[in-house]
C-alpha positions as CSV (number, residue, x, y, z in Angstrom):
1,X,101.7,207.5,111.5
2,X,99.3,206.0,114.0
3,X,95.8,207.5,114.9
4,X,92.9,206.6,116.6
5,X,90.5,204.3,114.3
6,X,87.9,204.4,116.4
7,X,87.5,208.6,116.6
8,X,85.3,209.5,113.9
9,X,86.2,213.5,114.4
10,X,89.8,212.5,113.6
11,X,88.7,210.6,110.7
12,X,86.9,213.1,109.3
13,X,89.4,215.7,109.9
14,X,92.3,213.5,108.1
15,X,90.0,213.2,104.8
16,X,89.3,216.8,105.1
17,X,92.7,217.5,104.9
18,X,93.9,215.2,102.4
19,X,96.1,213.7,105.5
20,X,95.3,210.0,105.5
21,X,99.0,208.2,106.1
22,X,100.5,207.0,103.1
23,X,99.7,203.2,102.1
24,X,101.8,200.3,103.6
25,X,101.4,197.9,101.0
26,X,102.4,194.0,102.3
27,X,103.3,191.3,99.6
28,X,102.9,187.7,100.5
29,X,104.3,185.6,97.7
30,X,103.8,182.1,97.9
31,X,102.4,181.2,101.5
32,X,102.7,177.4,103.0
33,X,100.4,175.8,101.3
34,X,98.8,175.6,97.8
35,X,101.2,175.9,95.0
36,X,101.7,175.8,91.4
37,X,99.5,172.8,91.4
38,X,96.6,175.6,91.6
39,X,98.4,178.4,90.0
40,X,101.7,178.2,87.6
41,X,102.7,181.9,88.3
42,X,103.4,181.3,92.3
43,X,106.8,181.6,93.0
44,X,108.2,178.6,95.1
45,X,111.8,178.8,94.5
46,X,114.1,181.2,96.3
47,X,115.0,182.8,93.0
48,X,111.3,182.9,92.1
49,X,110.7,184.1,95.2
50,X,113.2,186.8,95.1
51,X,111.9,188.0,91.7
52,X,108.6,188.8,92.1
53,X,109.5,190.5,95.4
54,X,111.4,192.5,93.3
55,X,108.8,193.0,90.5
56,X,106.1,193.8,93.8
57,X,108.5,196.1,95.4
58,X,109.1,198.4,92.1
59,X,105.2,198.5,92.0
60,X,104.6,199.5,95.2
61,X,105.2,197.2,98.0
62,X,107.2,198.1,101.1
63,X,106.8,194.8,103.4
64,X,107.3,191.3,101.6
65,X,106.1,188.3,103.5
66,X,108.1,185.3,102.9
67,X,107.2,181.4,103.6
68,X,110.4,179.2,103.2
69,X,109.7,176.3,101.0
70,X,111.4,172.8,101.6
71,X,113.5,172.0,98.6
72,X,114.0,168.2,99.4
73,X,110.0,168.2,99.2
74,X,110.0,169.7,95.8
75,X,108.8,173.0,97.1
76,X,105.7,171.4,97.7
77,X,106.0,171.7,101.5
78,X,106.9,174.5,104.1
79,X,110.7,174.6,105.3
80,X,111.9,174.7,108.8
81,X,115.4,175.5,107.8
82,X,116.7,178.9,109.0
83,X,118.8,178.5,106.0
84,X,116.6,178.2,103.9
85,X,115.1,182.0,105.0
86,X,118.1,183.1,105.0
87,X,119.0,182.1,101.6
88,X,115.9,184.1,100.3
89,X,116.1,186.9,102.9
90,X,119.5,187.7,101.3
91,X,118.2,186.9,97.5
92,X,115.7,189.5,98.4
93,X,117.7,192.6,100.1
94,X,120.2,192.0,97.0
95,X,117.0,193.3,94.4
96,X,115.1,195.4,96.7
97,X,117.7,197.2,99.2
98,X,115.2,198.4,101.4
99,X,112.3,195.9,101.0
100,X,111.1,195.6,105.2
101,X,111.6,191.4,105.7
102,X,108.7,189.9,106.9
103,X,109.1,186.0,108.1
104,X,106.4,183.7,108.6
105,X,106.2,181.4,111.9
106,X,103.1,180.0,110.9
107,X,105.1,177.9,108.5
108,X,102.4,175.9,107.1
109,X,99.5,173.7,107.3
110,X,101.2,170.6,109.4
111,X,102.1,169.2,112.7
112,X,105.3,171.6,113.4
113,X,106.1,172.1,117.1
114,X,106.3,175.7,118.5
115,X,110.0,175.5,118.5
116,X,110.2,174.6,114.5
117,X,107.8,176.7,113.9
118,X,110.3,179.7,115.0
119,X,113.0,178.4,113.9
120,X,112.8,181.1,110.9
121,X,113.1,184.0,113.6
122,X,117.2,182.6,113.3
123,X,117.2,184.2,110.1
124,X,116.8,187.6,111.5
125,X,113.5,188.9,109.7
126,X,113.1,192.8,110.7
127,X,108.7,192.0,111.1
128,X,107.8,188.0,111.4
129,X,104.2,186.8,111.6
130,X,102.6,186.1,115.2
131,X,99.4,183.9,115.3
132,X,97.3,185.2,117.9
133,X,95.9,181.9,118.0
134,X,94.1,178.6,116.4
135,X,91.9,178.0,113.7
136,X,89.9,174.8,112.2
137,X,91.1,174.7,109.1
138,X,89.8,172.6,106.1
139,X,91.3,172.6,102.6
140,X,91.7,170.6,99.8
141,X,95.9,170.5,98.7
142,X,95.6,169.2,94.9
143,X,97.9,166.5,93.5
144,X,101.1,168.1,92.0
145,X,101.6,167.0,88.4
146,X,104.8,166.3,87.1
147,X,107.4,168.3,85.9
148,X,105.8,168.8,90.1
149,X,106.8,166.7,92.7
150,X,106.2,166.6,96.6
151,X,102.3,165.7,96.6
152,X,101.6,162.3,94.8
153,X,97.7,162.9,95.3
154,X,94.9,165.2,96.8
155,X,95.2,165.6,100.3
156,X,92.2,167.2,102.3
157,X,93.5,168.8,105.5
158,X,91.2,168.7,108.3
159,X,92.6,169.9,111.6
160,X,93.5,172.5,114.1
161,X,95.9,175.1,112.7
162,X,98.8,176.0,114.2
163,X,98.1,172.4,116.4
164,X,100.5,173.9,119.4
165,X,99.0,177.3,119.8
166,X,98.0,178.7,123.6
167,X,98.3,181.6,125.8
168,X,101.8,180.2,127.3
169,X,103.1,179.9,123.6
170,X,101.7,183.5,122.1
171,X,104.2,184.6,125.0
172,X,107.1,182.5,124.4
173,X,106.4,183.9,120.1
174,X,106.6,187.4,122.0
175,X,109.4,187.2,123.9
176,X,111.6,185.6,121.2
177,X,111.1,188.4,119.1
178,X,112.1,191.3,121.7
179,X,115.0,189.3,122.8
180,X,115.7,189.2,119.1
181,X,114.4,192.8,118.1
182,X,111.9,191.6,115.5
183,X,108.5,193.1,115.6
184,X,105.5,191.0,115.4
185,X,102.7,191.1,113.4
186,X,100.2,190.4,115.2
187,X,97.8,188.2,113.0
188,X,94.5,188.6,114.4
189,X,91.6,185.8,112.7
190,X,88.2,186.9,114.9
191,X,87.8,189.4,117.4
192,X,88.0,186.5,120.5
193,X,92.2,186.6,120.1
194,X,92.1,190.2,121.3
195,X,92.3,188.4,124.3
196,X,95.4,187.1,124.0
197,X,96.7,190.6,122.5
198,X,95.7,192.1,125.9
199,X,97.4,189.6,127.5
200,X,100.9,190.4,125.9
201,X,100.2,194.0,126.2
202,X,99.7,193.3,130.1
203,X,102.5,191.0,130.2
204,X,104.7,194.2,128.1
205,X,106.0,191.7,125.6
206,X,105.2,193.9,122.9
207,X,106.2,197.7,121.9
208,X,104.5,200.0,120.3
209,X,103.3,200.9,117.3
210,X,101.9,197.5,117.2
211,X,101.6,196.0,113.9
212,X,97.8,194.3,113.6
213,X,96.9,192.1,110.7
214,X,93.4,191.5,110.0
215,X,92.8,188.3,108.3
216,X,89.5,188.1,107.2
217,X,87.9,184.5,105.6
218,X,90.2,181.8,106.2
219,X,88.3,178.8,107.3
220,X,86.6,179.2,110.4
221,X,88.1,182.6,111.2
222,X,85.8,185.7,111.3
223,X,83.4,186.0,108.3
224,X,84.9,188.8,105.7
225,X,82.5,191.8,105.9
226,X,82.6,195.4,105.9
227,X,80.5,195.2,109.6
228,X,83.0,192.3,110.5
229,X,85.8,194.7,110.1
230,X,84.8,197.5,112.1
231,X,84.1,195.5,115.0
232,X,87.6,194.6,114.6
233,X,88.7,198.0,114.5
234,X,87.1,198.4,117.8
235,X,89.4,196.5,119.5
236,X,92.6,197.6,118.5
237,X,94.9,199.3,121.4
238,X,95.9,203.1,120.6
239,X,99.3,203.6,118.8
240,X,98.5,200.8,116.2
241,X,98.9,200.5,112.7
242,X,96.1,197.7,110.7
243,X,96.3,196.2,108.0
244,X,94.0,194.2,106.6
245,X,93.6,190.4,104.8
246,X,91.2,189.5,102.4
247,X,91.1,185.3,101.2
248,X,90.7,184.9,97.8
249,X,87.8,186.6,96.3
250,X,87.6,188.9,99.2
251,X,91.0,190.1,99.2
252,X,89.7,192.9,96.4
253,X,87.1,194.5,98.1
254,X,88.4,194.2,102.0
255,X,91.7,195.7,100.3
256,X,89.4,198.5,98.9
257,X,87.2,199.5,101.9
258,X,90.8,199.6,103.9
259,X,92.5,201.5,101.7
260,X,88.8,204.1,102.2
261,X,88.7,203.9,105.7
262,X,93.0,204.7,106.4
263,X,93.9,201.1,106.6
264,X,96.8,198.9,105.1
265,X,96.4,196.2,103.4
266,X,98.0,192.9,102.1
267,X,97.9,191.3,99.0
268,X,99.7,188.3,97.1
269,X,99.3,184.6,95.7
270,X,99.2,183.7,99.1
271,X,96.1,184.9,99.9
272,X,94.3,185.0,96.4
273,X,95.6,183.1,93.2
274,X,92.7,184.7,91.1
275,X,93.2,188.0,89.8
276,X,89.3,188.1,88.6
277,X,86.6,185.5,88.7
278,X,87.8,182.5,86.6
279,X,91.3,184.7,85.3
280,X,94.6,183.3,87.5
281,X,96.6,186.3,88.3
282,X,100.1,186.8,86.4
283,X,101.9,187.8,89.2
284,X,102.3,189.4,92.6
285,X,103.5,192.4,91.0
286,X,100.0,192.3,89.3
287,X,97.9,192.5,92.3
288,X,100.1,195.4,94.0
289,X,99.6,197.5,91.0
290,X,95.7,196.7,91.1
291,X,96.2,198.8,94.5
292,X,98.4,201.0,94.1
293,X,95.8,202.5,91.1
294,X,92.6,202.6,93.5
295,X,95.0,204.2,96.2
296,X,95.8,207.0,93.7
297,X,92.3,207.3,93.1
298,X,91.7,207.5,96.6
299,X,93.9,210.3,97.1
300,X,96.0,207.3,99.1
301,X,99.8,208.0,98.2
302,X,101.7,204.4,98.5
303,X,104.3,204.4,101.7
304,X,108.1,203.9,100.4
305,X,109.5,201.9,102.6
306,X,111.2,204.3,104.1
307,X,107.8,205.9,105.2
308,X,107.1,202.5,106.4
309,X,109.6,201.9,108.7
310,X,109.0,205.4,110.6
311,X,105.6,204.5,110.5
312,X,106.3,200.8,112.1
313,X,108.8,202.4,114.4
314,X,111.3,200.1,112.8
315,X,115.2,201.6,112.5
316,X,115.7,203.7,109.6
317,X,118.9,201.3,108.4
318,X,117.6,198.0,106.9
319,X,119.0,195.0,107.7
320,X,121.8,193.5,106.2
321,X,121.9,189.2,105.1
C-alpha cells in the first residue's frame, strides 16, 4: 500500500481508522565493512549469514539485505563474486522460502569499478541496493584479531564512497535492473540526490511503486533528525513506499518515529552493532523483535512477506536459486 506522505488529511484519516499499512521490516546482516573485529555476533559466513536471516525472518522480517563477503580475505572484505551471492541467496530461500532477496551493489568501502560493483545483480536478487550517489566517508576499520584474519592492523578510510558514482552511472544501475527485472532500492543519503531520482524518473528507468531508503547519519550524509526526515518526505514521488535508516545509535529512535509516522524501516548489525548504549546486540533477530514489539504497540501489524511483495509490486511467486 502506497499513500501520499505528504497529505496530512490522509494521514489523519489512516490513524483514525486503524489503517496504517502493515510494517515492511528490512534486515541487513553484516554490511561491507566492520565485522566481528567490532562485534562477535555479526554473521560473515554464508551459513552465518543464512542463519540469522532465518532467526530475523521468524521474527518478523520480510526483506533481508545481503553483502557478499570475500572468503579468500577471511570475510574481512566485500566479495565481487556473483557466486558467492548466489551461494547465500540459495542458503537463504532454503530457511526462509519466501524471504524477499535484497542484494547490495554498494559492495563495500573500496575502489570497485561500476561494473564489479554490479556484478552481484548476476545472482538474480528480487530488490538490490541503488546508490543515488556519493558520500565522504571516514571510518576507522579495526585490526582483526586472530582466530580473524583479512586486516593485519587499523585502517582509517578516508575517501569518496562509492569512488565511480555519477548521473551517467545511477542510469546504467537503473537500466541493468529493468533489463534484469530487479527493483531498486533507491538509497537516498540527503535530500540533494533527489535530483538524480528525478532524473531516472524522467529518463523512465524506474517503475513504480518505487522503493526509497532513507539513510540517515552515515558520515557526511544528512544529519539524523526528526525535521531532517520530513524534509525528506517532501520529496518523495507519489506511489512510493519509504523506509527508513538509522546509523548506530540512531537507528532506535529513527526506526521509532517511522514506524509513528506509516514508514518502514530497516534494522541489522549493518547499520548498528549496539543493541543499547555500551550492550553489543546478540543478534539480528534481536533488533527485529525490538520492532516488531513497539509496532504492536503502535497498532502497526508486521507485513508477511507476502504483504510485502503486493505492497512492492513485486510478483507474488518468490524466486527460486
Amino acid at each position: 500500500m502506497a499513500w501520499n506522505y505528504n497529505d496530512p488529511r490522509e494521514y489523519l484519516r489512516l490513524v483514525r481508522a486503524g489503517e496504517l499499512p502493515p510494517l515492511i521490516i528490512s534486515v541487513a546482516l553484516t554490511g561491507g565493512v566492520h565485522g566481528k573485529e567490532v562485534n562477535p555476533n555479526l554473521p560473515e559466513t554464508p551459513e552465518e549469514q543464512a542463519q540469522q536471516a532465518y532467526e530475523a525472518y521468524k521474527a518478523g522480517a520480510s526483506i533481508v539485505h545481503i553483502h557478499a563477503r570475500d572468503p579468500k580475505k577471511g570475510y574481512a572484505s566485500p566479495s565481487i563474486d556473483p557466486e558467492d551471492y548466489r551461494k547465500i541467496n540459495k542458503k537463504i530461500r532454503e530457511l526462509c522460502p519466501d524471504i524477499i532477496i535484497n542484494n547490495t551493489t554498494g559492495g563495500g568501502l573500496g575502489q570497485l569499478t561500476t561494473e564489479e560493483r554490479m556484478r552481484s545483480l548476476e545472482a538474480d536478487p528480487e530488490i538490490a541496493s541503488l546508490n543515488m550517489g556519493p558520500l565522504a566517508w571516514k571510518m576507522l576499520l579495526k585490526k582483526r584479531e586472530p582466530p580473524l584474519s583479512g586486516r593485519p592492523e587499523d585502517i582509517m578510510m578516508d575517501s569518496v564512497w562509492p569512488p565511480t558514482f555519477s548521473w551517467r552511472e545511477t542510469e546504467l544501475y537503473a537500466q541493468r535492473m529493468l533489463e534484469k527485472n530487479i527493483k531498486p532500492e533507491l538509497e537516498v543519503y540527503h535530500q540533494g540526490q533527489f535530483q538524480l531520482v528525478y532524473n531516472l524518473l524522467e529518463k523512465n528507468l524506474i517503475r513504480p511503486p518505487f522503493l526509497f531508503q532513507f539513510v540517515m547519519g552515515a558520515p557526511s550524509a544528512v544529519l539524523p533528525t526528526p525535521q531532517n526526515l520530513m524534509s525528506m518526505l517532501y520529496h518523495v514521488p507519489p506511489n512510493s513506499v519509504v523506509s527508513v535508516i538509522g546509523i548506530g545509535a540512531f537507528q532506535l529512535p529513527l526506526a521509532t518515529i517511522a514506524i509513528a509516522m506509516g514508514l518502514h524501516v530497516r534494522v541489522g548489525l549493518e547499520d548498528n552493532i549496539f543493541y543499547r548504549k555500551g550492550e553489543l546486540a546478540k543478534s539480528n533477530a534481536q533488533l527485529v523483535e525490538r520492532i516488531v514489539r513497539i509496532a504492536k504497540e503502535l497498532d502497526r501489524p508486521i507485513a508477511t512477506p507476502a504483504q510485502a511483495r503486493e505492497m512492492l509490486g513485486l510478483p507474488k511467486e518468490p524466486k527460486k536459486y
